[in-house]
N, C-alpha and C positions, 0 to 999 in steps of 0.2 A: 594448417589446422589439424590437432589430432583430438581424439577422446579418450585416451590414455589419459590425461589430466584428473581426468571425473574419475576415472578407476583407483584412482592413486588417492585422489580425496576420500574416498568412500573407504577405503583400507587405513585412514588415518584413525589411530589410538580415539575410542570413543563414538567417532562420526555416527554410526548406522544406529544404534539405539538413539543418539541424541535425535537423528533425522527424522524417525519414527514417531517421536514424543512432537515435532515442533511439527510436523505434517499435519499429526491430530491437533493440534492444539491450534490448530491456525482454523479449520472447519467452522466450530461453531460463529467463529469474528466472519467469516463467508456470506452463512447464511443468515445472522443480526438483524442485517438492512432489510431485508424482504420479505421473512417472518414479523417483524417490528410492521413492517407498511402493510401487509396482510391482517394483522392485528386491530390496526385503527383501523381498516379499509369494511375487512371484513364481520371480526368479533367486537367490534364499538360503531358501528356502522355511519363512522363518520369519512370524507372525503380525502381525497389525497391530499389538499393541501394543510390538512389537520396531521396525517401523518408525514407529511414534509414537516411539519413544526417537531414532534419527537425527532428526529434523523438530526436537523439542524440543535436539534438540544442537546444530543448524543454528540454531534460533534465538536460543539463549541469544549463541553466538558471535553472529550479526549484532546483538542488542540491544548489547555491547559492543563490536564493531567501527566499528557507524556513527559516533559522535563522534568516535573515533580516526584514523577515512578521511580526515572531515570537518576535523578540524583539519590533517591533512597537505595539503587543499585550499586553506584558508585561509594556512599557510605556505610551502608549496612548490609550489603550482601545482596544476591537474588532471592533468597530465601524470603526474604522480609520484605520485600515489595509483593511478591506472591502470595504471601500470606494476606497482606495489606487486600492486593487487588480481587483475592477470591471472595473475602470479607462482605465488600460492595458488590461484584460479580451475582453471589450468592443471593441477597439482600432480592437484588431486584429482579432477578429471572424467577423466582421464587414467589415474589409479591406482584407482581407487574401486569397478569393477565387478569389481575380481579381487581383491579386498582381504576378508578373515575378517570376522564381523558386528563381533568388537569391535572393531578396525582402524577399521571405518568409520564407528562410531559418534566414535572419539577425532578421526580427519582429517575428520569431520563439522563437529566443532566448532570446529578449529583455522580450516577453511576458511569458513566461518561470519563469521569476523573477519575476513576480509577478501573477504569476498563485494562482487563490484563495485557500488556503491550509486548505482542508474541515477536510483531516483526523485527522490532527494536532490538529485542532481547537474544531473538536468533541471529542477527547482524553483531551483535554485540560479541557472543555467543564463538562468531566463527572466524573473528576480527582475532578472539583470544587462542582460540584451537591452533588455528590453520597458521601454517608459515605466512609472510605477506605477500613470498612471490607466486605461492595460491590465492589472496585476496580475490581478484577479478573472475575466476573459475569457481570457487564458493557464493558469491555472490550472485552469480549467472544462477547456478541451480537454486538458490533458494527462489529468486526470482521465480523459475520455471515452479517451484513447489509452490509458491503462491498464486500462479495462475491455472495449476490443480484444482485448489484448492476452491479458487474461482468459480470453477466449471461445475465441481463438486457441491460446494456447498450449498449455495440457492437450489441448487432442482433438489434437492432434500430437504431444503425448509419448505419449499411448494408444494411438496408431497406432501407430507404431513400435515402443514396448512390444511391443507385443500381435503384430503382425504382423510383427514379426523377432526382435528380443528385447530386454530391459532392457539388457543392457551397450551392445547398438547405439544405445539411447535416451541414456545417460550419458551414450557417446562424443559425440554430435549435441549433445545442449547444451552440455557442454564448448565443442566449435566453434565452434557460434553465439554463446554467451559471447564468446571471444574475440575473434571477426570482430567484434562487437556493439561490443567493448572498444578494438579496434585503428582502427575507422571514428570511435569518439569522440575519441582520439589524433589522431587525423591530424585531425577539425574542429579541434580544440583551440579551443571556445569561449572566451567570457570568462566566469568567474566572480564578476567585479567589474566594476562603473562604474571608468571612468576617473578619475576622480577620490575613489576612495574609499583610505581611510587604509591602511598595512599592519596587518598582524593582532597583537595586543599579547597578552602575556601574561597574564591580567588574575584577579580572584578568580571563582568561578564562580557568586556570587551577580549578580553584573553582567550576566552571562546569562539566567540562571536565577532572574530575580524571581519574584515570583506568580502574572502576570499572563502567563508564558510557560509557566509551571510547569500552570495551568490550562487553556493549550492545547494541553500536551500528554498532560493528562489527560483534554480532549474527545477528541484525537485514540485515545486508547489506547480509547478507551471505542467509537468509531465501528466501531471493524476488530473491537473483541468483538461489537459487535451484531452486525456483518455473519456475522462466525463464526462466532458462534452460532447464527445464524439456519441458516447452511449445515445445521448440525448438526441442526436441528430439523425443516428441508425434506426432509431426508433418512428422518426419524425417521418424520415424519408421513405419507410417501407408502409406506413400508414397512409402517407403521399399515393403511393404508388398502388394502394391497395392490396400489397403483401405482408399485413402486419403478421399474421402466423408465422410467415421465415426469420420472424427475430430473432430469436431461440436459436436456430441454427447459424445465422450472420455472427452471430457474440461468441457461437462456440467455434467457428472458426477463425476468427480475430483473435482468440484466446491462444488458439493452438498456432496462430502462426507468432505469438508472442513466444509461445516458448520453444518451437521451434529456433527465434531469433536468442534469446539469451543461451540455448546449446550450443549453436554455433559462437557468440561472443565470449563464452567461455572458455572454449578449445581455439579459439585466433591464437597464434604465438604472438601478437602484436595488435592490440585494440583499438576502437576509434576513438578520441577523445567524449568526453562528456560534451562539451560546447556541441560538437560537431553534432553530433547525437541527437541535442534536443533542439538543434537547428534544422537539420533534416528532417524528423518527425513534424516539426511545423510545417515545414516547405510540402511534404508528402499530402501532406492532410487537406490543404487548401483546394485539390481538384475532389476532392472521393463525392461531392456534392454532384459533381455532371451523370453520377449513375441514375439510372431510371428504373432498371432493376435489380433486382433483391442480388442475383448472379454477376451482374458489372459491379455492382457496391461491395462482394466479397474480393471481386480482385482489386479494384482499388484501396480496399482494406488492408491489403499484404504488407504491401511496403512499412506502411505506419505501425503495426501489426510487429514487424521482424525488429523493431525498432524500441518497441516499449520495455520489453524487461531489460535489453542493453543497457539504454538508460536508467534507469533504476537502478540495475547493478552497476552501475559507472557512478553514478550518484552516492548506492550506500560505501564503497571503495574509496571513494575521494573524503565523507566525513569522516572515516578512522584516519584517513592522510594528514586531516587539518586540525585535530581533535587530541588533546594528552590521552593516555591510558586511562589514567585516572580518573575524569570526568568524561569517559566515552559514554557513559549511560546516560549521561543528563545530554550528550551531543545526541546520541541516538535519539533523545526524545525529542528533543528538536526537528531531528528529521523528521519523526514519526508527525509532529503537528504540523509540519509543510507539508506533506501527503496529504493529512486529513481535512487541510485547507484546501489544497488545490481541490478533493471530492466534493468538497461543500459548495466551491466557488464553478466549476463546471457546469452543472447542469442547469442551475438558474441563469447564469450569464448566456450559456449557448440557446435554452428555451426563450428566453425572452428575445432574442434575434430573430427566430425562429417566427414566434408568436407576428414578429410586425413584420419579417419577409414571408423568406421561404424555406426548407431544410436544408438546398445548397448552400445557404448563406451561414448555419448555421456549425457546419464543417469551414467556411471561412473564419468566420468569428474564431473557432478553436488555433488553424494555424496560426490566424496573427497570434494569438496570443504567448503560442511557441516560438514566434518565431520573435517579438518583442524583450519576452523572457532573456531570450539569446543575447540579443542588447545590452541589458542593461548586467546581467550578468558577466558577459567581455568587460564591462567597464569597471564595475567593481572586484572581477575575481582576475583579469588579465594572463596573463599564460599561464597560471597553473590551472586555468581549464581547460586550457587548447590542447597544452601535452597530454599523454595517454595515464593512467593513474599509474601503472606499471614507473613511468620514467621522473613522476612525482614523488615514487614513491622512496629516489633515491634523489633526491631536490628537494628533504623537506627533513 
């Protein structure tokens, strides 16, 4: 293992300003979820599962926006989806803290589809920049920059929330949205190698083999474990009568995420994907036996060192299976298997939850990782097993 790798990325033509701009611009999508829940929670003084209904409207819209971003990437440029998506960005962070619950339930979801798709677009982004025998080492730090981003952005939307009020929170990401949206404009990356073809019309089986189809079923599977788990950390330190250490339990699960994707980036030699999101199930299935807040952070680890590997093994393998040409409309694809697996996590693990107990509800999440793994060997077959590096000259 070295971190020479990361040095050598970071000296590549463009990298450090582009990094700068996708760091910021990743924030205000951070802190969204919990200013948004704070909103209805607090400033409409309605119940969480009223603002569970915004969140699930937010996401349904971004599962069908991302492909749709993504192809206007692939055909008109980054420019022109940017424009597109600050358009709707703007609209509703803008209108949204003065707006009746069912108003903002409906401009929830409108705005949803055309929520700016930073992760996508940074993947996309570095799939074009970077050589591909950096792939796996780009992919690792963006990972790590989104679990930054993580850690960062919710305790700034809570601040503000809390200590002035939800519409000033709205108003705030609204902005930084934009500023986020207008600093990517004005880099105006490349999206593409220079020499790659323009984007063709094509059937959506040409996309959409098996073999993508199963990495985006690892991927939907990675973000329910994660969610779930959310749910279950939550579950179990309420359990335990330690709900205040939540806050700290997340923030070290965060950082032993990106402790894990630094280290999978500097491996001379990575784990497969399969492997990846096999273990993370396998891992996660005991973290339920903790009783306290301090045994649940170390059985955290493992699953923990695990999460942004996959992710960056995941976004690595869809440039692998994906033409140049329509990588934006693949990226969005990814981007809606994510957004599904968050959707689908925390209700699927709360409701286990609700009729056991919260060990059970760190069960429920492994099997689901570890089912994932299933059904993906059988649709995606060994080019999930090899590492993306060895796919990446087998394809």
């Amino acid at each position: 293992m070295t971190l020479t790798s990361y040095r050598e990325l970071v000296m590549l033509p463009r990298m450090r300003p582009l990094m700068a701009v996708l760091l910021f611009a990743r924030l205000p999508g951070a802190a969204a979820g919990v200013v948004l829940t704070l909103h209805v929670v607090l400033g409409l003084g309605l119940g969480y599962a009223a603002a569970g209904a915004v969140a699930a409207s937010v996401t349904i819209g971004m599962a069908i926006g991302g492909p749709v971003l993504g192809r206007i990437v692939d055909r008109h440029g980054l420019r022109r989806m940017v424009a597109v998506a600050l358009c709707g960005e703007t609209v509703f962070w803008s209108t949204s803290p003065w707006l009746p619950y069912v108003a903002l339930v409906v401009l929830a979801f409108a705005a949803g589809t055309m929520t700016l798709p930073v992760t996508s677009v940074s993947r996309q982004v570095l799939a074009a920049l970077v050589p591909r025998s950096r792939h796996r080492t780009a992919f690792s730090l963006d990972s790590v920059f989104t679990e930054i981003t993580f850690m960062v952005g919710p305790a700034l939307g809570v601040l503000v929330a809390t200590g002035v009020s939800t519409a000033a929170a709205m108003v705030a990401v609204g902005a930084a949205t934009v500023l986020g949206g207008l600093g990517l404009y004005a880099v105006n990356p490349p999206v593409r190698s220079a020499d790659a073809k323009p984007a063709e019309h094509g059937p959506r089986d040409s996309l959409l083999g098996k073999p993508m189809v199963a990495v985006l079923l690892v991927s939907t599977a990675t973000v329910l474990v994660l969610s779930g788990s959310d749910m279950a950390i939550v579950a179990t330190l309420r359990q335990a009568g330690q709900i205040q250490m939540s806050g700290l339990v997340l923030t070290l699960w965060s950082l032993a995420s990106a402790v894990g994707g630094i280290v999978y980036g500097a491996l001379r030699r990575p784990v497969p994907l399969l492997v990846l999101i096999g273990l993370m199930g396998l891992v996660t299935l005991p973290i339920g036996l903790a009783g306290q807040w301090w045994t649940l952070c170390l059985l955290l680890v493992p699953g923990g060192l695990l999460c942004a590997p996959t992710i960056a093994a995941a976004s690595s393998m869809v440039t692998r299976l994906s033409p140049e040409s329509a990588r934006g409309e693949a990226m969005g694809f990814y981007q809606s298997a994510l957004t599904v697996g968050a959707a689908l996590g925390a209700p699927l693990v709360g409701a286990v939850v609700d009729r056991t107990t919260a060990a059970w509800g760190f069960s429920a999440a492994g099997v689901a990782g570890l089912l994932a793994t299933g059904f993906a060997w059988v649709l995606g077959g060994r080019k999930l097993t090899v590492d993306t590096d060895e796919a990446a000259t087998s394809t």
